[in-house]
C-alpha positions, 0 to 999 in steps of 0.5 A: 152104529155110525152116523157117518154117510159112506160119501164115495165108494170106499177104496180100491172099489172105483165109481166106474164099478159101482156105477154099473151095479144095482142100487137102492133107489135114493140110496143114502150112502155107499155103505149097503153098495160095498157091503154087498159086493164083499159079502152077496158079491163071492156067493152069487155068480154074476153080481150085478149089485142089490135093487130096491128102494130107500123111502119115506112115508108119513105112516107104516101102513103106507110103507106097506102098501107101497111094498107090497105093490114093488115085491110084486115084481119078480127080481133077478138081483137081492132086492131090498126095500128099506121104509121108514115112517113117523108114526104107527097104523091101527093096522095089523101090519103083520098080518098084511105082510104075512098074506104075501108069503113074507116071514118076519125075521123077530130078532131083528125087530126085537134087537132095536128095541132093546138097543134104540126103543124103535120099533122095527120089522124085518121081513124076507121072501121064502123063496126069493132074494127079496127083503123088506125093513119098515122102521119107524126112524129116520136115523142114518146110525139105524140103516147102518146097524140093520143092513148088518143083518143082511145074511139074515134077509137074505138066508137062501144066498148063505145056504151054499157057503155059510158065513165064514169066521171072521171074515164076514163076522167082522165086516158085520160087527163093524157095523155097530162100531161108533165111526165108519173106520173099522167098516172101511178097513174091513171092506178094503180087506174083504174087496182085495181079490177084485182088485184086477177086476176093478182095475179092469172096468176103470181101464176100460171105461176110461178108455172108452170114454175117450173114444166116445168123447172125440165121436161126440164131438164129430157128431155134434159138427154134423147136427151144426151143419144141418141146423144151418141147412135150414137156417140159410137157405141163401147158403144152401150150396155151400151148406150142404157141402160142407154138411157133406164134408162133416159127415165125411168126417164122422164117418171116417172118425167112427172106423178110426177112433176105436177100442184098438189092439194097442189098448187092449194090451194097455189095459191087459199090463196094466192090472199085472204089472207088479211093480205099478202101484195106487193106479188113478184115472185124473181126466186123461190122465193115468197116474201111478206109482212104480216100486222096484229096484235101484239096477241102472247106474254106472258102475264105472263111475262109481269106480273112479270115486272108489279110488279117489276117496271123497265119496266116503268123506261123510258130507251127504246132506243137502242144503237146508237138509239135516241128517242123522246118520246111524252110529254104525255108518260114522265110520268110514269104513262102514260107509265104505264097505256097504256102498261099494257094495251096493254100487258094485258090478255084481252086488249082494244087495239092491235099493227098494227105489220107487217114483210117481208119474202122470201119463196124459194118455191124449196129450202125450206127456210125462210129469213127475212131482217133486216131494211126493208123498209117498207114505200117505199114498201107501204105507209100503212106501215107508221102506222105499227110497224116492228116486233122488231125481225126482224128489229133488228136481222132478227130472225124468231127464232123456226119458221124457221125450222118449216116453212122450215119442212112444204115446205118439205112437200109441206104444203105451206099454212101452212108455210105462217100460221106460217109467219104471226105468226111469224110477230104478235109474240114478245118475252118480255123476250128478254127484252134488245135486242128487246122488250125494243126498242118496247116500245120505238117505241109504245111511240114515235109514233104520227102514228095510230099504235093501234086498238081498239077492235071494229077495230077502228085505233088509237094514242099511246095518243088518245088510253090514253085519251080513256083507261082514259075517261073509267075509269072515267066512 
């Protein structure tokens, strides 16, 4: 039982989706929200959340009352009423509740005795989705421990697909667990499948709200001016006139500013994009990170360093930058055979390259930021080489203006397009600056930072033995 508060919907499950789900009323935290999306969520169609109520009253027998006024309402969604209270009524409770067709659930009640001397009763409909906890604490770990239980509040949701082992069973054994890390890991795992879906609503909220943004504005023009109207009267021609004109306006912004065919497919590429990663909605921005593979360079220029020679002299690192190359690669002819191989016209293998970009969707600009953490965002990254550009110098070179030219023209598509060339682009004549440090980075890597051409992922020295083992054949 954990004493931590849920803050914030656990990730990937955005607030634009939670936001449109039912919630128990002063609900305490996010931890019943995600539960039921990945438990109630898979065997209900069109799950629009869990309603009810999270209350206090001073005794149980208020709690009662109160409940059995609310549950006189017919509910669509499972509705749960969770009641905590200070002190115990003379009443017969049970009997109150039991003359309302509720049965109590007594494993339940008796299970927090045993575990927390609290006295509890758990109850649920026949019939309905609907269920009731009355406890007699006001202890965040208790709340987290019963909404465990909900495949027991709720029995007629589990008839048609039983819980399933140990999917489910881990989510709720996660619940008694002393901090909230094993619950957050098992929900991110249980949501995976909705990831397009979530993806999706936040897209197109965000999308939307832009829209609204800019007819709220031309709306608010419009009342200005009508304000004045009655405020000065001595204005009253030039008032109306442009009273007149805002309206114009509005109306004109209305036909204009809408959810067009180029957002659309906006939001359509963006939840399949394969290679787009730890996609964000900042303001107007749209943030993400591209993991693909190192396939523009100019093979020719490496050629001319190949019969020159100094490319191999083993001076990699930056300055400041120390490098510890693998003993396999202190040999030059190592260096040389993997790295003519990789910068070759028809190479075996390709590098896992990634980057990181902030679109503003409304000003039309690119940013990329220099030293990104790229492993705190996603772990996958840890066998990702951050383009050199980027992480040194935060360069997008002749792809800023031509991505900022294709927002202008609201091809959105396209300047993601050019993103992720961007990110799988290396200039080998900035040969110092950049490209020197990459090798570097490829011969000191213990990471399977390499793809083979049948996709299968590898060292820096497994992929030598390999190019070496060819050979011989």
């Amino acid at each position: 039982m954990f004493r931590d508060y849920i803050q914030n919907p656990i990730d990937p499950i955005p607030g634009e989706y939670t936001r449109k789900l039912k919630r128990l009323t002063n609900e305490p935290d996010y931890s019943l929200t995600c539960l039921g999306i990945a438990m109630l969520k898979p065997r209900m169609k069109d799950y629009e959340g869990i309603d009810g109520s999270y209350a206090y009253f001073e005794n149980e027998a208020s709690c009662v009352e109160d409940f059995k006024t609310r549950s006189l309402i017919t509910a669509n969604s499972p509705t749960l009423f969770y009641y905590m209270y200070s002190s115990e009524s003379d009443a017969d409770v049970r009997t109150m509740l039991e003359d309302s067709d509720y049965l109590e659930k007594q494993n339940i009640g008796t299970l927090l005795k045993d575990k927390a001397k609290t006295k509890c009763i758990a109850v649920y409909h026949k019939d309905q989705n609907v269920a009731a906890i009355f406890v007699n604490s006001r202890d965040i770990r208790y709340y987290h421990l019963l909404i465990s239980f909900i495949p027991l509040l709720f029995p007629n949701m589990f008839v048609e697909m039983p819980l399933r082992k140990p999917e489910d069973y881990d989510i709720i054994k996660s619940l008694s667990k002393p901090d909230q890390n094993a619950f957050v890991e098992k929900i991110q795992d249980a949501v995976k499948p909705y990831l397009t879906e979530f993806r999706s609503v936040m897209l197109n909220e965000f999308l939307h709200n832009m829209h609204e943004v800019k007819i709220a504005a031309a709306m608010q023009q419009v009342n200005e001016w009508r304000q004045r109207v009655h405020d000065r009267e001595e204005e009253y021609a030039n008032t109306i006139q442009a009273l007149k004109q805002a309206i114009v306006t509005y109306e004109g912004m209305k036909a204009v500013e809408v959810f067009g065919d180029a957002e659309k497919e906006l939001v359509d590429y963006l939840t399949t994009k394969e290679e787009i990663h730890n996609l964000k909605i900042i303001d107007n921005k749209i943030c993400f990170t591209v993991a693909t593979l190192l396939i523009n360079y100019n093979e020719n220029a490496w050629t001319t360093f190949s019969e020159r020679g100094g490319i191999y002299d083993g001076d990699y690192a930056r300055d400041g930058e120390r490098l510890h190359m693998l003993p396999v690669f202190q040999e030059k002819k190592n260096r040389k055979k993997l790295l003519d191989n990789l910068f070759s016209a028809s190479p075996d293998f390709s590098v896992k390259i990634c980057g990181n970009y902030e679109m503003n969707i409304e000003a039309c600009r690119l940013k990329a930021r220099r030293d990104y953490d790229y492993v705190a965002a996603d772990p996958m990254y840890d066998s990702y080489l951050p383009n050199p550009h980027l992480r040194i110098f935060a360069c997008l070179g002749g792809y800023e203006n031509r991505v900022m030219n294709a927002l202008r023209d609201q091809n959105y598509i396209g300047a993601i397009e050019m993103c992720c060339a961007s990110a799988g682009s290396v200039d080998l004549d900035e040969t110092e600056q950049t490209f020197r440090p990459f090798i570097g980075w490829i011969l000191s890597s213990e990471k399977k930072i390499l793809r083979r051409n049948d996709g299968v992922d590898m060292t820096p020295e497994e992929a030598l033995i390999w190019l070496i083992d060819k050979e011989k054949e």
